[in-house]
N, C-alpha and C positions, 0 to 999 in steps of 0.2 A: 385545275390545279389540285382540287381533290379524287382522288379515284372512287374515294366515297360518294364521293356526290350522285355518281351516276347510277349505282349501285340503289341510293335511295330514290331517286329519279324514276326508273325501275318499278320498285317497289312500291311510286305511288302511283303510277299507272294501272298495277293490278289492284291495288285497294279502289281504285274511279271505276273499277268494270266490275269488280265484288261490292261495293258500294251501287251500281246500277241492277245488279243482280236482286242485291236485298230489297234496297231501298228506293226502287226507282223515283218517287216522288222528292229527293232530295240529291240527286245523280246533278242536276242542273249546277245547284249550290256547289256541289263537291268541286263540278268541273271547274268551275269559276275560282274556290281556295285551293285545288291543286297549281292551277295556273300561276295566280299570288305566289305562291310557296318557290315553282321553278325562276320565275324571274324574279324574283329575292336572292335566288342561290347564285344566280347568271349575274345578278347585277354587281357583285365586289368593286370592278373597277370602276363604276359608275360611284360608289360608296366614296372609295380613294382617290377617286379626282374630286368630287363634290365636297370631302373634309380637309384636304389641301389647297388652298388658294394659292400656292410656293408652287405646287405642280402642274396647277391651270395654267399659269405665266410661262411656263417651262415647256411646256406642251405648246403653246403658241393659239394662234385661234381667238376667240371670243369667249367669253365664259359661257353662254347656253350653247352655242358649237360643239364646243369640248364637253359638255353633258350631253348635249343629244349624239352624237358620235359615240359617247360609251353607254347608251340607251339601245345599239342597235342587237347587243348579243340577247339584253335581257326580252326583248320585245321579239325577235325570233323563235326564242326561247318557250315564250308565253304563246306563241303561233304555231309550234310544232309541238306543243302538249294538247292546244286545241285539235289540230288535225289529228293525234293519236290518240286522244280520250272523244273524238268527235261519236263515234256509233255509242259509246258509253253516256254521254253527256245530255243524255235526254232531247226531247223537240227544240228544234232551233230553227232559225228565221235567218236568211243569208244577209238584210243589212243589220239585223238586233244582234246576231254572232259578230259580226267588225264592232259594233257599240262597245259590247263588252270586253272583246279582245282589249280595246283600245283606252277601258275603264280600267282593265286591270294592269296595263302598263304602265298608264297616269298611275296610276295607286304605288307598282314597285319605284315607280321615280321619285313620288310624294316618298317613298320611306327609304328610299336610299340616300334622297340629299337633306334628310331630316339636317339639324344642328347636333355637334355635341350635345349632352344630355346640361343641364344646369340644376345644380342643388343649391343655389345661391337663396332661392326665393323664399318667402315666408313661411310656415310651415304649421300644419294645424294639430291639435293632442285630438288623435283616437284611441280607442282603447286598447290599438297594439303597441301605439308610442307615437313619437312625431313623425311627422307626413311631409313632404314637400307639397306646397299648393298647387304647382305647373307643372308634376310629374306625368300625372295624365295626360294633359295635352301635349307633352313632346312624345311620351309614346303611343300616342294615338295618329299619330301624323304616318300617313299611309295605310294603315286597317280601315281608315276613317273612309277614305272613299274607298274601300275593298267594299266598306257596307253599303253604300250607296249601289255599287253596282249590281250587290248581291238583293239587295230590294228590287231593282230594276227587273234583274232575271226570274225574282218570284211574282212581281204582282203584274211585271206586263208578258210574263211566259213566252221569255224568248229563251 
């Protein structure tokens, strides 16, 4: 939908092979949050079925159905930036490469069918001013296993 998008798409593909260039010892990492980032961009209508329950019923289906069905662009998505950042992406292990593919898909689905965000909750005084107490954890909901997975690919070097 965006012509932009691809354009930046693009452009992170060349920053994953100049990122392997400079920094080979963090080429792994990168591969892994460029992937995050593509099936983020991929996932929209995953987004807009998952914050309409009006449009799930309308769509017909199940409700996990009709999310895993709009799960299928973003997860291709995250499988064809793997195979084009693959020579980029440091040593990899052919079942630890599916683990991770399939960590970082979980993660864009954990952050596409997040909740609306809620500023309802209690709220605590720092010294920038009031804080919502649960803001963190609705936007942590998907980066949250991005780190997980990103731990996995450093300490077990897949």
């Amino acid at each position: 939908r965006r012509a932009a998008a691809l354009a930046v798409c693009g452009a992170l593909v060349l920053a994953q092979y100049a990122v392997a260039v400079v920094a080979r010892a963090v080429a792994g990492v990168a591969q892994v949050i460029g992937a995050y980032l593509v099936a983020g961009w991929l996932a929209s209508g995953l987004r807009t079925v998952g914050g309409s329950s009006a449009l799930r019923r309308a769509l017909g289906g199940g409700e996990l159905g009709t999310r895993l069905a709009h799960l299928v662009v973003p997860a291709l998505g995250a499988a064809l930036w793997w195979l084009v950042t693959l020579p980029a992406g440091g040593p990899s292990v052919g079942a630890g490469t599916l683990v991770l593919w399939a960590g970082v898909v979980a993660a864009a689905y954990r952050g596409a069918t997040r909740k609306p965000m809620f500023y309802g909750a209690g709220a605590f005084d720092t010294p920038l001013g009031m804080f919502p107490a649960g803001i963190l954890l609705q936007l942590a909901r998907g980066p949250d296993l991005l780190g997980v997975v990103i731990a996995l690919r450093v300490l077990l070097k897949w």
